[in-house]
Every structure is written in C-alpha cells, then in structure tokens.
C-alpha positions as CSV (number, residue, x, y, z in Angstrom):
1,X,21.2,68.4,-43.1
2,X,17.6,68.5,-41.6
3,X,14.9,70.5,-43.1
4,X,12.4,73.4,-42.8
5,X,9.5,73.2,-44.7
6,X,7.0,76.2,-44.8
7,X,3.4,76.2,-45.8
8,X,1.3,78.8,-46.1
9,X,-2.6,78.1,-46.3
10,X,-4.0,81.5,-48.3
11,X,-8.0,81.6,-48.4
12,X,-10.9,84.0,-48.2
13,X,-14.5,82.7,-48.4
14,X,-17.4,84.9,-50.4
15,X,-19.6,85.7,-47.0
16,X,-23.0,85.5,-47.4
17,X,-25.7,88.2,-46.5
18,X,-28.6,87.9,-44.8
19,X,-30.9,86.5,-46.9
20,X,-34.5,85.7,-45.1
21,X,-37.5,83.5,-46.2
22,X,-39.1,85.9,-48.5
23,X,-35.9,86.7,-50.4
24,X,-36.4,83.1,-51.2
25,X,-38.0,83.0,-55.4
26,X,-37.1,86.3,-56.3
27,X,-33.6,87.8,-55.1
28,X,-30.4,85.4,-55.9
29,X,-27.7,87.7,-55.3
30,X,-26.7,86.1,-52.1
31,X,-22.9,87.4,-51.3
32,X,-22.5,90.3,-49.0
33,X,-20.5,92.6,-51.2
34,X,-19.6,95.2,-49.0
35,X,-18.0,92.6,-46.1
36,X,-16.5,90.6,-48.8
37,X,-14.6,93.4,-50.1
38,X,-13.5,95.6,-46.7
39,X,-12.1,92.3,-45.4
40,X,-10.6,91.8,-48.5
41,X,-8.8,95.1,-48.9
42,X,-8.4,95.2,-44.9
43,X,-6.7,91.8,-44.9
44,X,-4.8,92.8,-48.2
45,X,-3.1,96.1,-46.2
46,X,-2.8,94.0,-42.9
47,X,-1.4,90.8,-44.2
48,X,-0.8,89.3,-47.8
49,X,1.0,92.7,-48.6
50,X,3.2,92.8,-46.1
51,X,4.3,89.7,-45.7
52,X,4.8,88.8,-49.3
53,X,7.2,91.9,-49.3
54,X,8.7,90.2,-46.4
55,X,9.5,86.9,-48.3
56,X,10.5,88.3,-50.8
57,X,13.1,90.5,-49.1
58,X,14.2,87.3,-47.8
59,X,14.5,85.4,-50.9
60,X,16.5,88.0,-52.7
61,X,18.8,88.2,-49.3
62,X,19.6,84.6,-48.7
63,X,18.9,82.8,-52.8
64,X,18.1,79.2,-52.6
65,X,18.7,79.6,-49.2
66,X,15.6,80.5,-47.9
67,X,12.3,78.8,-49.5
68,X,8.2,78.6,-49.0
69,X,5.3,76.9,-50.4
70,X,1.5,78.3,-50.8
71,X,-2.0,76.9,-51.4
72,X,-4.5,79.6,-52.5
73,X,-8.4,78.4,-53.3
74,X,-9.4,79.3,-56.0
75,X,-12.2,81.4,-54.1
76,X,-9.4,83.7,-52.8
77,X,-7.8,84.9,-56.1
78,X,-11.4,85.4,-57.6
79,X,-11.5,88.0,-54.8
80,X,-8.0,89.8,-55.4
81,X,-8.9,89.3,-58.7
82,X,-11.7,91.3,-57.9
83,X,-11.1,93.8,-55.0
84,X,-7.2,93.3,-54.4
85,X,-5.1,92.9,-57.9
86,X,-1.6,94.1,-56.5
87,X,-1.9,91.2,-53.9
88,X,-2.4,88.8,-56.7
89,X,0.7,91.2,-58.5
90,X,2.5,90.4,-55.3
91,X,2.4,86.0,-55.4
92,X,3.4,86.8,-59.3
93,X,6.5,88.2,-58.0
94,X,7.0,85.4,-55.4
95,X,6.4,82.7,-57.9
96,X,9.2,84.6,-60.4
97,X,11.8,83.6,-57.9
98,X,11.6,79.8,-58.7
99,X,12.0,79.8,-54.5
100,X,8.2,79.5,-53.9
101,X,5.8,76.7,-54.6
102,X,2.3,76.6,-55.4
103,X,0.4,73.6,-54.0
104,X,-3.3,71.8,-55.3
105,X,-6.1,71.8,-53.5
106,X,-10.4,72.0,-53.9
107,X,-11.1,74.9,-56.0
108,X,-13.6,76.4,-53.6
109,X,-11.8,75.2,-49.9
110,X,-14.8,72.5,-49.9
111,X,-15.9,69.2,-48.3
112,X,-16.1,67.5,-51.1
113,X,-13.9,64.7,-50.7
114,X,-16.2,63.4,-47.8
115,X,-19.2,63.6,-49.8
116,X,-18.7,63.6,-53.6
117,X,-15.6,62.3,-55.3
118,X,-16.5,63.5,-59.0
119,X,-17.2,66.8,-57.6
120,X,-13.7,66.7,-55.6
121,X,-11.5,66.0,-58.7
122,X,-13.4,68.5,-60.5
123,X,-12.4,71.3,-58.6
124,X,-9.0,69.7,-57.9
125,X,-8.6,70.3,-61.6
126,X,-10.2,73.6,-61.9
127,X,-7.7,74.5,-59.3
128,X,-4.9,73.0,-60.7
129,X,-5.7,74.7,-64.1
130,X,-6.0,78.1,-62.3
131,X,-2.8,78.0,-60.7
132,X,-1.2,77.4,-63.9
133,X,-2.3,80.1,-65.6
134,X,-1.4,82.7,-63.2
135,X,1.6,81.5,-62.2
136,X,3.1,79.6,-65.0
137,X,3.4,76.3,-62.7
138,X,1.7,72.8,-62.4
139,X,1.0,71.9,-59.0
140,X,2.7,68.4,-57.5
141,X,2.0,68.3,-54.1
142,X,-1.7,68.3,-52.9
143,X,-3.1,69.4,-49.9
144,X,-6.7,68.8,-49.1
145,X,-9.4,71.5,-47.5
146,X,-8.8,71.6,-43.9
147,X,-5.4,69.3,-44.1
148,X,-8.7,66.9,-44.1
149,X,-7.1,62.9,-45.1
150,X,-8.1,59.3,-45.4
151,X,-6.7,56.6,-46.7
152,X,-10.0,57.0,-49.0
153,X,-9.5,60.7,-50.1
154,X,-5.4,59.4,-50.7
155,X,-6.8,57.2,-53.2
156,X,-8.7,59.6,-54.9
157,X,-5.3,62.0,-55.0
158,X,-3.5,59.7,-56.2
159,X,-6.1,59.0,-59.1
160,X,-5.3,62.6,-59.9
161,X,-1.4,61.9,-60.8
162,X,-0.4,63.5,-57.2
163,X,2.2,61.6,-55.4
164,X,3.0,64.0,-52.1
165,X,0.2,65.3,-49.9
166,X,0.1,67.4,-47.0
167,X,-1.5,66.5,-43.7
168,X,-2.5,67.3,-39.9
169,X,0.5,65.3,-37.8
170,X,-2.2,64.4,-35.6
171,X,-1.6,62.3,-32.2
172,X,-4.3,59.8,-32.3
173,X,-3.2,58.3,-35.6
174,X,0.6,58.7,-34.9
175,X,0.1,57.3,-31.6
176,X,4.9,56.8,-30.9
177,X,5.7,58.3,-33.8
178,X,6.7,61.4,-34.8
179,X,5.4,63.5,-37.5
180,X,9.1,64.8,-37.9
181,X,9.2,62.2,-40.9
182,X,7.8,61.2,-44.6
183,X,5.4,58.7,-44.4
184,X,3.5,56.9,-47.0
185,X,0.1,56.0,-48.0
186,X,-1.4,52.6,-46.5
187,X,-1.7,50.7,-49.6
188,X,-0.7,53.3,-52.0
189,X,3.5,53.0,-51.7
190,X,4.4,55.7,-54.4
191,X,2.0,58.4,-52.6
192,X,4.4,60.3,-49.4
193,X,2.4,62.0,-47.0
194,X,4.2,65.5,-44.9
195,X,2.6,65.5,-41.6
196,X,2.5,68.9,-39.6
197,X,4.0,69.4,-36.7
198,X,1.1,71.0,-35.1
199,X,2.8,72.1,-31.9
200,X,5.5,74.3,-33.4
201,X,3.4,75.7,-36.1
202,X,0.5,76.6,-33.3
203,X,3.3,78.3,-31.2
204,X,3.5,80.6,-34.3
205,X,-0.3,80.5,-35.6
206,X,-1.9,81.0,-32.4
207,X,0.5,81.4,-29.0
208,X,2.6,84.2,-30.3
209,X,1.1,87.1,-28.9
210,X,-0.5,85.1,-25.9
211,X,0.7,86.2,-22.8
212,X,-0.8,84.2,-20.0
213,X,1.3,81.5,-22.3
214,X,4.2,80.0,-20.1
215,X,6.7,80.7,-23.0
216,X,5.4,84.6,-24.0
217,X,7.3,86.4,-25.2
218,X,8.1,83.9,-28.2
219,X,11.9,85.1,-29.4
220,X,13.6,83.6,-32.5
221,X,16.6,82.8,-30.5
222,X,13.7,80.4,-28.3
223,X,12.2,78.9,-31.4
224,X,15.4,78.2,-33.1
225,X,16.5,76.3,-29.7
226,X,12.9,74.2,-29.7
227,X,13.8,73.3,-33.6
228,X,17.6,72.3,-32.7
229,X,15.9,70.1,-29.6
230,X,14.1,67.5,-31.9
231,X,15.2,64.6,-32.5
232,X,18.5,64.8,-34.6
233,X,17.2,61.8,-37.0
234,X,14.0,63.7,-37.5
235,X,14.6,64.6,-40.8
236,X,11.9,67.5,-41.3
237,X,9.8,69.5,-39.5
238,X,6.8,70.9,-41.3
239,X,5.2,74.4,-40.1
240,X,1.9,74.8,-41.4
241,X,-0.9,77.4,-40.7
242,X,-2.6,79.8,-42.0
243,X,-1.1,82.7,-44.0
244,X,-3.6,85.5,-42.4
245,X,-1.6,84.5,-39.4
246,X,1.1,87.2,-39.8
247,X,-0.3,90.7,-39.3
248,X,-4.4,89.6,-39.2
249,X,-4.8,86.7,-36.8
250,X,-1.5,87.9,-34.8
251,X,-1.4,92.1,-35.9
252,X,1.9,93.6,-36.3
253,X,1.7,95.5,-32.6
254,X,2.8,91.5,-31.5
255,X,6.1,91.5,-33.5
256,X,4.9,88.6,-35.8
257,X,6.4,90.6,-38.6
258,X,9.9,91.2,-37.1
259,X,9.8,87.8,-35.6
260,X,9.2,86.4,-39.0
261,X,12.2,88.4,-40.4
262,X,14.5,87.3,-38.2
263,X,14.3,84.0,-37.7
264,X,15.1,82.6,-41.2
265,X,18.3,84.2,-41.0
266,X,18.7,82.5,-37.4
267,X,18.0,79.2,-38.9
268,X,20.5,79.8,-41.8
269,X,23.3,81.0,-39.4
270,X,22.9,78.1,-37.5
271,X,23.4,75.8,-40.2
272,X,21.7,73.0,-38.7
273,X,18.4,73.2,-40.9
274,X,18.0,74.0,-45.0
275,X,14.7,75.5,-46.3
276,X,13.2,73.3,-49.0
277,X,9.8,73.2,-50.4
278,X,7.0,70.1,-49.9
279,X,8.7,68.6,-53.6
280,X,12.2,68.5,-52.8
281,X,11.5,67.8,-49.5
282,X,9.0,64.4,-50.9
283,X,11.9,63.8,-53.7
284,X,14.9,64.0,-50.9
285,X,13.6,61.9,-48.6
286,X,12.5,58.1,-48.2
287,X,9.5,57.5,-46.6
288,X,9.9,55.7,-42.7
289,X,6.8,53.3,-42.8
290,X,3.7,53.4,-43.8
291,X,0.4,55.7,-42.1
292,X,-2.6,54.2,-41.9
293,X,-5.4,56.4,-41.7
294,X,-9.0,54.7,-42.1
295,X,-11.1,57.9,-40.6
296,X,-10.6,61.3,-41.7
297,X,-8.5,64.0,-39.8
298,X,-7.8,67.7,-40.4
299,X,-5.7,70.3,-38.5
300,X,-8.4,71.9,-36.5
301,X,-8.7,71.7,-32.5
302,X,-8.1,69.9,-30.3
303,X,-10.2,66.5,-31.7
304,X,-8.2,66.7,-35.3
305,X,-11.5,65.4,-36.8
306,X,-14.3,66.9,-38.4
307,X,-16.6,67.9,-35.8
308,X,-15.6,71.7,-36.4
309,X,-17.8,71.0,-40.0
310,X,-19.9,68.1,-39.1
311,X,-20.3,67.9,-35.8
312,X,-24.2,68.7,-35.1
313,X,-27.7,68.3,-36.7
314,X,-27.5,71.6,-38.0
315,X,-24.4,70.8,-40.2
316,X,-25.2,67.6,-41.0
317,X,-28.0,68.6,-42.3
318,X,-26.7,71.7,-44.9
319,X,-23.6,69.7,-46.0
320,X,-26.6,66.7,-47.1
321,X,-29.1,68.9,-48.6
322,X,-26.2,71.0,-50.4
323,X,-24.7,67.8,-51.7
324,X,-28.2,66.1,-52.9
325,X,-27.7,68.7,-55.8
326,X,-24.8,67.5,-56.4
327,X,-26.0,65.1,-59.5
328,X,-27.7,67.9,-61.2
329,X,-25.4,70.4,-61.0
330,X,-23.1,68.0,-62.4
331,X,-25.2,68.7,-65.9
332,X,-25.8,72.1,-65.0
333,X,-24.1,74.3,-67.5
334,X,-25.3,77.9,-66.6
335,X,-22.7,79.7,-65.7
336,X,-23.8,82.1,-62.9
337,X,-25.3,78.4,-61.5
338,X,-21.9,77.2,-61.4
339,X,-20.3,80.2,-59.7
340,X,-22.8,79.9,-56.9
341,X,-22.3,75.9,-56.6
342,X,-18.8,76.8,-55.4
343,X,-19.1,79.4,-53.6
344,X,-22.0,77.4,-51.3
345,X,-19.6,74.5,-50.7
346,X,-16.9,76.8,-48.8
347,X,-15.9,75.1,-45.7
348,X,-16.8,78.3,-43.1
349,X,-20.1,78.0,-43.9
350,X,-20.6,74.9,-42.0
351,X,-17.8,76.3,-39.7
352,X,-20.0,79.1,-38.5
353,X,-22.8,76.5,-37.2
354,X,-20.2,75.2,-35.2
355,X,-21.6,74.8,-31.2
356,X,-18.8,73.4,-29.6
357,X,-16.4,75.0,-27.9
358,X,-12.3,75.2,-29.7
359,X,-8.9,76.3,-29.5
360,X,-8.8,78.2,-32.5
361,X,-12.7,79.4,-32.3
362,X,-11.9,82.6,-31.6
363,X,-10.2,82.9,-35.4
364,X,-13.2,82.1,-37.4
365,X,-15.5,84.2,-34.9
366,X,-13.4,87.1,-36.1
367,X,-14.6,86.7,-39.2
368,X,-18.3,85.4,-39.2
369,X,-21.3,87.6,-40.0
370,X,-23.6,85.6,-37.6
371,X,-24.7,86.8,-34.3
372,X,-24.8,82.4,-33.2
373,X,-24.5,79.1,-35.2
374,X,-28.2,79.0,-35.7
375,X,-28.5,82.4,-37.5
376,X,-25.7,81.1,-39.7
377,X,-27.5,77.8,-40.7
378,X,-30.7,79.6,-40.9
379,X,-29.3,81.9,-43.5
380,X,-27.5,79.5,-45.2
381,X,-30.2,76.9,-45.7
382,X,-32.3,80.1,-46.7
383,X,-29.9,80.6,-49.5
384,X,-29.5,76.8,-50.4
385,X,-33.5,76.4,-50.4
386,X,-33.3,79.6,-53.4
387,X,-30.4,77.9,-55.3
388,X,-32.4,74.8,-55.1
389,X,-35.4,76.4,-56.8
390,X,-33.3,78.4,-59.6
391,X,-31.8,74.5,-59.9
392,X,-35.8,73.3,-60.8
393,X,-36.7,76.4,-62.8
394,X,-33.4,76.1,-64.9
395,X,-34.1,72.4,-65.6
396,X,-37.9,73.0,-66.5
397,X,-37.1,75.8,-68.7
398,X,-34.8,73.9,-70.4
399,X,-37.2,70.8,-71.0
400,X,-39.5,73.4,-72.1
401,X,-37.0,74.7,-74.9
402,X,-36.3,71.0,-75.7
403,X,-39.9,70.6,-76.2
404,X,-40.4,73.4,-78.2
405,X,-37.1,73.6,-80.4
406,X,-37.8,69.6,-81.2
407,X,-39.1,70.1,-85.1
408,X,-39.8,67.0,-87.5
409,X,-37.0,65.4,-88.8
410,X,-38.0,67.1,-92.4
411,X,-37.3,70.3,-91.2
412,X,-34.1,69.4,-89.0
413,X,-32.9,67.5,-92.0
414,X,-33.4,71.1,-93.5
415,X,-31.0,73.1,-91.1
416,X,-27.7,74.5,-92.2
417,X,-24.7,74.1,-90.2
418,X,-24.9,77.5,-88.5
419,X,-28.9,76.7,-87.8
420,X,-28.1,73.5,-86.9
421,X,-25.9,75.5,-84.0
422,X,-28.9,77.8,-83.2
423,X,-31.3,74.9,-82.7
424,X,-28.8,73.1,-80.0
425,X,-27.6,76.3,-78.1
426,X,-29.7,76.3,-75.3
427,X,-30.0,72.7,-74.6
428,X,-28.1,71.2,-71.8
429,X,-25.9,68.2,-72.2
430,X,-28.6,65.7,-70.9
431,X,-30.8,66.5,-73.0
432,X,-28.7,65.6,-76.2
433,X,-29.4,61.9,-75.8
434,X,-33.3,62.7,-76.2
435,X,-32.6,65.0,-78.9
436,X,-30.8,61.8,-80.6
437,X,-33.5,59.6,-79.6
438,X,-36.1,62.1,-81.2
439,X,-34.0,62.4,-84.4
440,X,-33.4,58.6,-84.5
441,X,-37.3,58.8,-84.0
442,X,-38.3,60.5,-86.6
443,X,-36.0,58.8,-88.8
444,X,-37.6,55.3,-88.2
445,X,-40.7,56.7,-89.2
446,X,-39.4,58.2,-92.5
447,X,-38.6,54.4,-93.2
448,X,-42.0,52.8,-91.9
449,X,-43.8,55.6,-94.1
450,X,-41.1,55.1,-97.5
451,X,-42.0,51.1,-97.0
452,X,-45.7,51.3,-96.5
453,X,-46.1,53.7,-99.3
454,X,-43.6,51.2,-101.6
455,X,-45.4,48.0,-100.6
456,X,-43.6,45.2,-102.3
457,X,-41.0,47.1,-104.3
458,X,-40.0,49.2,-100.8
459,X,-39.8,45.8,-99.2
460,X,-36.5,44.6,-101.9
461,X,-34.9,48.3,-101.1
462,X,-35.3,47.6,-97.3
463,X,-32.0,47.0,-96.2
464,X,-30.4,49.4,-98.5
465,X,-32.6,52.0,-97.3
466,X,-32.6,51.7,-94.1
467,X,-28.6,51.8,-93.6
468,X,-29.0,54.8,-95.8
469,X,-31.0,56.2,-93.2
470,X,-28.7,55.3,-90.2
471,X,-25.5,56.6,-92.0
472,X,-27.5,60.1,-92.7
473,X,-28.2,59.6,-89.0
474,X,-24.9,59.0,-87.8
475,X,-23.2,61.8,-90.0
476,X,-25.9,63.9,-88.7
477,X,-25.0,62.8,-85.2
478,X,-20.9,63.8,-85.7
479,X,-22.0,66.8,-86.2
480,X,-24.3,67.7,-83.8
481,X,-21.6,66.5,-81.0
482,X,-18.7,68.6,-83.2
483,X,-20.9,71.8,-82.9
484,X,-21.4,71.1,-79.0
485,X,-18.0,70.4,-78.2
C-alpha cells in the first residue's frame, strides 16, 4: 500500500519595531509587542485552533488510521507560551495520541546552516531539547529552515545522530525523477532524504481558493483522483506546507477547513493510500538511489534556491554583519544577549528585503511591518548596529570586572568556597583561562620570592616546593571549574 505523508511547518517570528538611528545606544527593546501578540492571538483563533481540533477529531475517528507530523521553532512556542497557552494546550493533546510526530529543526527558523555550523547544531539541540520537554518526545527526523539542503548541511545532520530529513522535491536536482520516492544522502548511505511533492502540496498551500486557477474549485473527490493518478510504484507522496495555511493563508470562507475534513476520510475509503508519519515512512521504505545535491535548495518559488534570503546586496549584507558576531556570542553568556541572538537570526527578516518578484510573495507581505525591502533592512541593520554595541559594552564591562576582581594570589588563596563563587560570578567563560593564567602567575612568583629569600637552603627544597605549589594550583583549579560548571 502507498503512503500519505503530512507535514505541517508551524512558525511565528518576533517582528521587529521600528527602531531608527537615534534609538541606537540607549533603547534595546527592539520587538514590536503589540504586532507580535494580535497576530499571535489573531492566527491562534484563525488557524492553530481550529485546525488542531480538526486533527484531532480525525484521529479519534479513524485510530492509526489517520496520522501527521509537525515542526514548530522554537521562536513560535516562546510566543504561545507567551500570548497563546491553549494553542500550545492544543499540540499537548495532539502529541497524547501517539498519531502525531514532532520533527527537529533550528531553534529560531535561522540561516545558520549556510553560515555557521557550531551555531546550527546549537540550536538544532536547543530545539531538540525543547520539544522534549513539552511534548515528552525526541525528535528523529530533521527538517531544516526553509526545507533549505546540501549535501554539506546533510553532513552536518547527520553529525547530529539524525538519519531522515525532509526536503524541497525540487526539479532542477531531480531532473527524470520523481520525488514520489526515499532517496539517500550522496555519500552519507544511512541518511534517507523525503522530498516534497511541491505541486500537490502548492495545490493545497496556495491554489485552493484561487479562482482564475484552471482546476478552482479544488474538491476532495478531484484531489483524491490527482493522488490515485501517480505513478502506482511511487511509493509516497509527501504534502508539505505551511500550517497557517488552513484558515490564515487560505481563511475558512474558501472551505480549506471542510476540504481538510473530508478528504482523509476519502483517502481511507479508497484504500489505495495509508497515512504514516516521516519515521515509519523512512523505516518502511528502502531508499531508490542516491540525491546528490552540491548547492543548497529550499521550498520557496519558483527558483527553489535561496534568493528569497540572499538574493541582493541588502541581504547579503545583514546575514554577514549578523553572523560576524557570531564568534562572540558564542562566549556570550548574558541571557537577555542570547534571547536577542535568536531572535535576529529569524529567516523573514532577510525575507522582508526581498526585491524580486515570487509566487508565494504575497504570503510573507501579509505579514511584514515594512512599507518596502529597504525600510526593512534599514530597520533591521538599525537594530543589529545596537546589538553590536551592547555585544562591545558587555565584553568591556566584563574585562573591566576581570581587572578589578583579579586580587593577589595571597588573598585568593584566602577565599572560602562560597567567596571563591562570588569572586568568579560575573566573569565570562573566556575569561577563565586568564584568570588561570593570573593565578598560575602569582603562584610563580610566590616560588621566585620563597627561593630568593632561602638562597642556598631554598635552592635543595626547589623541586619539592615547587610541585607543592602546582598541586595547590591544580586543586585550586578543580575547583574553580566545579563551581562554574
């Protein structure tokens, strides 16, 4: 039996405000509170409600039978976490059925795996670690910002223990072949890639409700005959999009919502087609032949590149100057520094300088807060430049404090264990190998002092005092990194 394999790509990103040159040094509160929380609770009514309802209707109708998979960033559930708590109440209940999973992906829906692989894993992890606590589940299938793939960013997945990732089914890479199949990584055998099949899951995502579109009105009884056309060996066919697709992208006035709970019971009746998730799908199936992918794709327009993000000066430029920081924010341990890191490297930021003309354009324009691309990247490198200088301040204060807190060895020697805890508090992690460089310091000169003092006598106890002095040292040094850690 052939298979059915929904995804559902859940995000929201924190929207900026506008933030002008002489905010710059003095005001870093930079998200627009008020947007980010009516779209929220709009989209939360409109949509994720809903439609989780929906599904789970649908589950508790037809069991095992009918089956879904989500990815939500990590910057979407701070949000329902924040604004919309019964939404996030609502993917509990989904995720209680053991009919829905959750997939990995970049904790903030970033870029990163084009720029900065440390950076990527990171957030795959922080991601990965999130979606475990709220749902009780490890992800095993990845899927990256954007459906965005290499054979270079498979690599780096793999490195992360994932062995199925989700990707755009795009034509120029596929050239024959159909992305009704599991495929594998070029060099990597164990890694399967699911391909979309972007023409069936755009006839959903973005057609539906078209109606200068040959095949408007779109009818489950129509759909279910495009399905049961394929070819009979194709053994899956992946529908992929977005999740604000049902009642926000296409609203409810369309029929996406009747349309979308009817036509799993179609495809059951049928009996041509089972649902199954991206791991039983990955586990079930043997992959046809290998994919070879040495540029990266995504699943946006027409292109399937990344000229939606990168494809002018304007966002060349912010995705560089935001990842130059990259290195020190890699050391940066202040927390409302971190929060801001992540929410900078959303994806629709350097989506809203976009200025070319695409398909699904009219999507993201729904949502933008910018009159034009150029406002956008104005604003945004407004922002970056403040983040940049909190970055310098941050750093300088803390060399400052390292200065200051640095006492003589004879008084450090002197601490207690909780003092000892005081005097490291505020000092970042790369500043620990000059505090052990000062103490080792310090220590040396003890010695020099003891043996000049001593003269000839000093000069007998030499060795034995100074591997007294390195074992004080080192005991001193287990316990600074104890107290840290």
């Amino acid at each position: 039996m052939r298979s059915i394999c929904f995804y559902f790509q859940v995000h929201q990103p924190y929207r900026i405000k506008k933030y002008r040159f002489f905010n710059m040094g003095h005001d870093h509160y930079y998200d627009d509170e008020y947007l980010n929380k009516s779209i929220m609770e709009r989209v939360a009514q409109k949509n994720y409600l809903p439609m989780n309802q929906l599904l789970l209707n649908l589950i508790e109708q037809h069991g095992k039978d009918f089956k879904v998979s989500f990815s939500i960033t990590g910057l979407a559930i701070e949000q329902f976490e924040q604004y919309a708590p019964e939404v996030l109440e609502s993917f509990r209940k989904l995720a209680a059925t053991g009919n829905v999973e959750f997939l990995a992906e970049t904790y903030a829906h970033s870029l990163a795996s084009l720029k900065n692989v440390d950076e990527f894993k990171t957030q795959v992890n922080q991601h990965r670690a999130k979606i475990k606590e709220l749902f009780g589940v490890e992800p095993k299938v990845f899927r990256n910002t954007e459906l965005i793939y290499s054979d270079e960013i498979g690599e780096a997945v793999n490195d992360l223990g994932f062995k199925t990732i989700l990707t755009e089914g795009a034509k120029h890479i596929l050239g024959w072949k159909s992305p009704n199949y599991v495929y594998q990584h070029a060099y990597k055998k164990d890694v399967k890639l699911l391909l979309k099949n972007f023409r069936l899951s755009d006839d959903i995502a973005f057609r539906f409700s078209t109606q200068d579109w040959p095949e408007w009105p779109l009818t489950t009884e129509k759909y279910l005959g495009w399905l049961k056309n394929t070819n009979p060996e194709e053994e899956v066919i992946n529908l992929f999009m977005d999740y604000e697709t049902f009642g926000e992208h296409q609203w409810a006035q369309t029929g996406i919502f009747d349309f979308m709970r009817v036509l799993p019971d179609k495809i059951i009746e049928d009996g041509e087609f089972t649902f199954k998730t991206p791991s039983e799908v990955a586990n079930e199936a043997k992959a046809v032949s290998k994919l070879h992918v040495p540029y990266p794709i995504s699943w946006a327009d027409e292109e399937r590149d990344l000229s939606a993000w990168l494809g002018n000066e304007m966002q060349d430029e912010a995705f560089d100057k935001l990842y130059e920081l990259a290195p020190q924010m890699k050391e940066c341990q202040d927390e409302a520094m971190r929060i801001d890191w992540l929410k900078l490297q959303a994806s629709d930021h350097f989506y809203y300088m976009c200025t070319k003309w695409f398909s699904d354009g009219n999507v993201h324009d729904y949502f933008t807060p910018y009159a034009s691309p150029y406002e956008a990247f104005i604003n945004y490198m407004n922002v970056l430049s403040d983040f940049q200088i909190r970055l310098t301040e941050l750093k300088s204060n803390n060399s400052d404090k390292l200065k200051n807190t640095l006492l003589d060895w004879s008084e450090i020697e002197k601490l207690t264990v909780k003092q000892l805890k005081k005097f490291l508090v505020d000092i970042e992690a790369q500043d620990l190998s000059v505090v052990k460089s000062q103490i080792e310091k310090k220590q040396n000169e003890r010695i020099e002092k003891y043996l000049s003092k001593r003269k000839l006598k000093a000069l007998k106890d030499h060795e034995s005092t100074k591997k007294h002095s390195q074992d004080v040292l080192e005991q001193t040094w287990q316990r600074i990194q104890i107290l840290i850690s």
